[in-house]
BASE-598332 format. One record per residue: residue in three letters; chain; x, y, z of N, C-alpha, C in turn. Coordinates in pm, 1 decimal, padded with zeros to 6 digits. Layout:
! residues N
Ala:A:X:Y:Z:X:Y:Z:X:Y:Z
...
This chain:
! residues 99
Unk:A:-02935.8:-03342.5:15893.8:-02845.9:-03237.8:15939.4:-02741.3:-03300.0:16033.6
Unk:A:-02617.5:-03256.4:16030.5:-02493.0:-03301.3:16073.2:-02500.2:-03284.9:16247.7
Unk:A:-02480.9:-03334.6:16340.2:-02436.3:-03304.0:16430.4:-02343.1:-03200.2:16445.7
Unk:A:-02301.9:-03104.6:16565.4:-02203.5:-03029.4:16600.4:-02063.1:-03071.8:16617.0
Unk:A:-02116.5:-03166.8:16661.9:-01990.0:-03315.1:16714.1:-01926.3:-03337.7:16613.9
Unk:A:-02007.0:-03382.8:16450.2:-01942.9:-03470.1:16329.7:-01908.6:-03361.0:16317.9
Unk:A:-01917.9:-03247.4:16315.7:-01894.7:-03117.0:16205.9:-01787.6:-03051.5:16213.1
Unk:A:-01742.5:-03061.5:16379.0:-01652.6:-03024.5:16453.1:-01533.0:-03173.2:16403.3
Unk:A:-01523.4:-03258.2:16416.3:-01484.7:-03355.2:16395.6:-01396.2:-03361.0:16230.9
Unk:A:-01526.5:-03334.0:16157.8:-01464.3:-03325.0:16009.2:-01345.1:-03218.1:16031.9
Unk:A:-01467.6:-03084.5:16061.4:-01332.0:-02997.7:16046.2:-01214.4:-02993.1:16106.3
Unk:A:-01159.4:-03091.1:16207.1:-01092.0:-03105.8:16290.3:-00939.7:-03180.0:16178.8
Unk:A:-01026.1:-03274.3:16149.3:-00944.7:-03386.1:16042.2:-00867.9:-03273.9:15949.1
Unk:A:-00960.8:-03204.9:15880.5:-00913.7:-03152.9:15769.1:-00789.4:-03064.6:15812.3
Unk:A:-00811.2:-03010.7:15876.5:-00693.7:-02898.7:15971.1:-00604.4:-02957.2:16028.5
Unk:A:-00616.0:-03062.5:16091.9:-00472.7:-03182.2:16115.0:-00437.0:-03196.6:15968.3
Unk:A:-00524.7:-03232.3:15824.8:-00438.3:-03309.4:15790.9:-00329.3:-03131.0:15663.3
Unk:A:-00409.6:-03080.5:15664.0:-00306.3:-02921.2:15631.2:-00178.3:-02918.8:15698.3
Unk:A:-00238.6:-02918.5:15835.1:-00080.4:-02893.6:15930.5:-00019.9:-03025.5:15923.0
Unk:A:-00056.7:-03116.9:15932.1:00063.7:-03160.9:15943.8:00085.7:-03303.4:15801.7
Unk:A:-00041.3:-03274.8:15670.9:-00001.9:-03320.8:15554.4:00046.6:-03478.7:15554.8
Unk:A:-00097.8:-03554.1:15632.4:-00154.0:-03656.9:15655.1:-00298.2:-03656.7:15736.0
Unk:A:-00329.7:-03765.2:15681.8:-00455.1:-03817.9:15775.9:-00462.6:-03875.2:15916.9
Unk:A:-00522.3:-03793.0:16036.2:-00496.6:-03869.9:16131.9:-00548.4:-04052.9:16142.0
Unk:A:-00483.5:-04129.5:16235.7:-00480.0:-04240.5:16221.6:-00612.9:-04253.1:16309.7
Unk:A:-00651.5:-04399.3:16304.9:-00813.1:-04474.0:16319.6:-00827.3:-04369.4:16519.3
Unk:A:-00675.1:-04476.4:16564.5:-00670.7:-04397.2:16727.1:-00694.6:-04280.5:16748.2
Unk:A:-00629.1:-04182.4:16704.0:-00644.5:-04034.2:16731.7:-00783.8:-03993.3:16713.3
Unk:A:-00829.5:-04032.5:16584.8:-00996.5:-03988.5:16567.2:-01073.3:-04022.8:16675.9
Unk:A:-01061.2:-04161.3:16707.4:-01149.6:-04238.6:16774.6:-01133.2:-04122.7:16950.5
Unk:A:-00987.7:-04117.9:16970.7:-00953.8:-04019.1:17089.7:-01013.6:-03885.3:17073.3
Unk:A:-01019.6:-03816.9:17011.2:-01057.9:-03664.7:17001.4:-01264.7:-03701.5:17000.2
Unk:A:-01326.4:-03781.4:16911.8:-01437.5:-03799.4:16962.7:-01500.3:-03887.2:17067.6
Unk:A:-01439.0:-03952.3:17146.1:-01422.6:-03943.5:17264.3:-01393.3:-03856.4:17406.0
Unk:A:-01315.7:-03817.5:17355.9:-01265.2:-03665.2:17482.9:-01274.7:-03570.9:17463.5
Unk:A:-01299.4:-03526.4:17316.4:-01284.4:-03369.6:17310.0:-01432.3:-03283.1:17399.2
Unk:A:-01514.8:-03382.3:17403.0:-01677.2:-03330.1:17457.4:-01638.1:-03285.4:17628.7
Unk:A:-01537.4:-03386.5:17667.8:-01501.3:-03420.9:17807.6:-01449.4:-03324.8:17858.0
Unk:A:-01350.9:-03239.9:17733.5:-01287.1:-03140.1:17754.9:-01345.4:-02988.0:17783.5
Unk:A:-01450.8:-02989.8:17661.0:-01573.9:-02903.7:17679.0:-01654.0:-02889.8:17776.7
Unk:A:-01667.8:-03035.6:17859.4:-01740.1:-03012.7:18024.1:-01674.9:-02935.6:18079.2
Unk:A:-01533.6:-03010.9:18088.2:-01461.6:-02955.4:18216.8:-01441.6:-02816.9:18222.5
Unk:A:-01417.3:-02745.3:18063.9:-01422.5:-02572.4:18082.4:-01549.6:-02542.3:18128.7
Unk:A:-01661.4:-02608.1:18088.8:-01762.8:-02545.3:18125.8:-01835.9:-02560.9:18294.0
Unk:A:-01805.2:-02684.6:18313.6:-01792.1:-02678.1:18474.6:-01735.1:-02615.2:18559.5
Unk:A:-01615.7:-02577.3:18516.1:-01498.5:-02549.4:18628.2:-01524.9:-02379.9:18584.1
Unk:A:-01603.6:-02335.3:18519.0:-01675.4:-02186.8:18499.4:-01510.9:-02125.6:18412.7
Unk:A:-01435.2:-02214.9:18330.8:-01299.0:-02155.2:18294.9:-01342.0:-02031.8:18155.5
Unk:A:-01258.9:-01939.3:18164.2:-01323.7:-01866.7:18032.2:-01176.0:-01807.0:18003.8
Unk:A:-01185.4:-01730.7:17894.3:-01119.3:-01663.4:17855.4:-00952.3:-01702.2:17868.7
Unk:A:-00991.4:-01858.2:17808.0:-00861.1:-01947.6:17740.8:-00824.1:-01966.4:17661.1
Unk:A:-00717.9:-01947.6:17579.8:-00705.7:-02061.1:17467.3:-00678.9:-02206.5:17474.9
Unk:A:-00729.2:-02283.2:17399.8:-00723.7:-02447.2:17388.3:-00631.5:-02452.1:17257.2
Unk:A:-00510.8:-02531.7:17271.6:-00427.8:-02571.0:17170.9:-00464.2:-02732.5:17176.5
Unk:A:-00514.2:-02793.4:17079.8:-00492.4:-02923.8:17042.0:-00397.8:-03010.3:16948.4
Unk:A:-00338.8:-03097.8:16990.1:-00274.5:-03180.7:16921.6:-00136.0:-03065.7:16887.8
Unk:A:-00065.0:-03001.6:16990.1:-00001.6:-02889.6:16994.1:00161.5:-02951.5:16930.3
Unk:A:00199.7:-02954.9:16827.3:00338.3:-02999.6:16767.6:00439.2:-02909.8:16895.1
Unk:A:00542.1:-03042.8:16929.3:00638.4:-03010.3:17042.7:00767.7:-02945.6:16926.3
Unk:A:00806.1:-02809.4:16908.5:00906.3:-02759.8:16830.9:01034.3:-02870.1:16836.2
Unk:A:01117.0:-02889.6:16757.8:01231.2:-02907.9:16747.5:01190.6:-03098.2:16775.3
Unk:A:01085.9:-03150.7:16803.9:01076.5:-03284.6:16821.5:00965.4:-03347.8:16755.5
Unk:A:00932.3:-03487.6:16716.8:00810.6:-03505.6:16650.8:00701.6:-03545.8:16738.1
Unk:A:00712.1:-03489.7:16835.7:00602.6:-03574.8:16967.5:00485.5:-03444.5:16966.4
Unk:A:00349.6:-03467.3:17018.8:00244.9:-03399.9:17020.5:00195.1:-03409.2:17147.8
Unk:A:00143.6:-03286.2:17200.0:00091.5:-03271.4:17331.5:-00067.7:-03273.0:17294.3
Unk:A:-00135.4:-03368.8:17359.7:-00319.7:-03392.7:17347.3:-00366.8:-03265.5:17366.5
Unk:A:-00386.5:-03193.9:17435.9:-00445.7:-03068.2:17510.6:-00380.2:-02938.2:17569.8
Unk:A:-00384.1:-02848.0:17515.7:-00292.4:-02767.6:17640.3:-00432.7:-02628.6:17669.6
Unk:A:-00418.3:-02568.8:17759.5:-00517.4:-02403.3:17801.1:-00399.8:-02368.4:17877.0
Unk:A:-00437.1:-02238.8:17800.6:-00330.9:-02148.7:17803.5:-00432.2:-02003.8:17879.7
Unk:A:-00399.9:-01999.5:17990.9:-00477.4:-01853.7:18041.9:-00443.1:-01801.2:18211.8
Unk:A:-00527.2:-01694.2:18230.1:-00463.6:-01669.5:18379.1:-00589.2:-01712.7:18468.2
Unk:A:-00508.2:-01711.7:18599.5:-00617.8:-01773.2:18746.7:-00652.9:-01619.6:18781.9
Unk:A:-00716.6:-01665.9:18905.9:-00782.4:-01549.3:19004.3:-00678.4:-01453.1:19031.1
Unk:A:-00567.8:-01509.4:18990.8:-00489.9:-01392.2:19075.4:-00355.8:-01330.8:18955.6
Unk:A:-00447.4:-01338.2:18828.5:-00385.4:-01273.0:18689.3:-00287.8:-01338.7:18689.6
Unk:A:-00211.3:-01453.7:18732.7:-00088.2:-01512.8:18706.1:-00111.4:-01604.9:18604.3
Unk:A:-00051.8:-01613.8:18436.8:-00035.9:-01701.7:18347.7:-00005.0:-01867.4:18387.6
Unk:A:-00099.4:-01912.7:18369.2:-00047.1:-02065.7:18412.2:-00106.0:-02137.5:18248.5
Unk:A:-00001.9:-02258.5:18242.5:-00075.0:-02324.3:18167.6:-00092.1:-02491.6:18232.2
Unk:A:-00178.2:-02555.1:18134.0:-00232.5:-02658.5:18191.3:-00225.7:-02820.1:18077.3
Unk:A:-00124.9:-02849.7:18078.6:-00143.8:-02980.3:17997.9:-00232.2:-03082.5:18048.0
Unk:A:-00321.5:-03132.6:17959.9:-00435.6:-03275.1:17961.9:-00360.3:-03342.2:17851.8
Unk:A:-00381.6:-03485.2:17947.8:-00313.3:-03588.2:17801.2:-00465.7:-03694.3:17806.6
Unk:A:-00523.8:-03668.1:17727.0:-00603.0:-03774.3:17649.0:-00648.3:-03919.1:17646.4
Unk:A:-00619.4:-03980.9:17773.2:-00656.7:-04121.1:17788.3:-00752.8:-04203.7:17750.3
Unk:A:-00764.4:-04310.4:17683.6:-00873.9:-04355.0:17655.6:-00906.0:-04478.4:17757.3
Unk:A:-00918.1:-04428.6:17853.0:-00894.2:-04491.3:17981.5:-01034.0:-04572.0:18027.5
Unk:A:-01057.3:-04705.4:18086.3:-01198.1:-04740.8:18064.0:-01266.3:-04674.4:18195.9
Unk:A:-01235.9:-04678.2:18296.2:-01248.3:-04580.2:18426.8:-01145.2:-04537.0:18490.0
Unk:A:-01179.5:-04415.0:18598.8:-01066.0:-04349.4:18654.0:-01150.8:-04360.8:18787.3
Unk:A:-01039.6:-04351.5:18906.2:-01085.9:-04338.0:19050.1:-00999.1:-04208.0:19108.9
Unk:A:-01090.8:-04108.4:19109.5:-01008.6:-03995.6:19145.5:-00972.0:-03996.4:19318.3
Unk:A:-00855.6:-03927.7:19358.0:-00788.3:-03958.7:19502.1:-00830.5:-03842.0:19569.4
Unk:A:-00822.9:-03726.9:19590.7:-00933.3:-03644.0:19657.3:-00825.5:-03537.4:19613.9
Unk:A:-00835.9:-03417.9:19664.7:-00769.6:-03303.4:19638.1:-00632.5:-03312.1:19753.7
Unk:A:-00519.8:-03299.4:19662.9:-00428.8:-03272.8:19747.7:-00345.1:-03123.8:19745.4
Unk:A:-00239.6:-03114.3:19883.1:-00132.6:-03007.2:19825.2:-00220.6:-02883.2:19874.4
């Protein structure tokens, strides 16, 4: 039996390759099963709900692609959205909360 991960994964491919009528390349795969789980923490840590997640979001009028976007409101009903770009970064050292 398939993992959730591969299954999610396949179907992921197949739906990139409809929209946009190619196969994603070796990188991108390798990026989305890598981070996409990462992405799934962080909603689920940060208690986020009642978002939408756009992946691999085509930028209109240009051929460039945004990794991640959530699209939803904060505590205080104001629409914010939130771009994540996808690093396949070998570690990160986070700087503390600023602002």
């Amino acid at each position: 039996m398939m993992s959730e991960k591969i299954l999610f994964l396949i179907s992921w491919t197949e739906n990139y390759k409809a929209r946009l009528g190619k196969d994603p390349g070796v990188p991108e795969f390798v990026s989305w099963q890598n981070s996409l789980s990462r992405v799934r923490d962080l909603l689920e840590l940060g208690k986020i709900h009642d978002t939408f997640v756009a992946l691999e979001y085509e930028v209109p009028y240009n051929q460039s692609r945004l990794d991640c976007l959530l699209f939803g409101k904060g505590a205080n009903n104001i629409s914010n959205v939130v771009l994540i770009e996808l690093k396949q970064w070998s570690n990160v050292k986070g700087i503390g909360r600023r602002g």
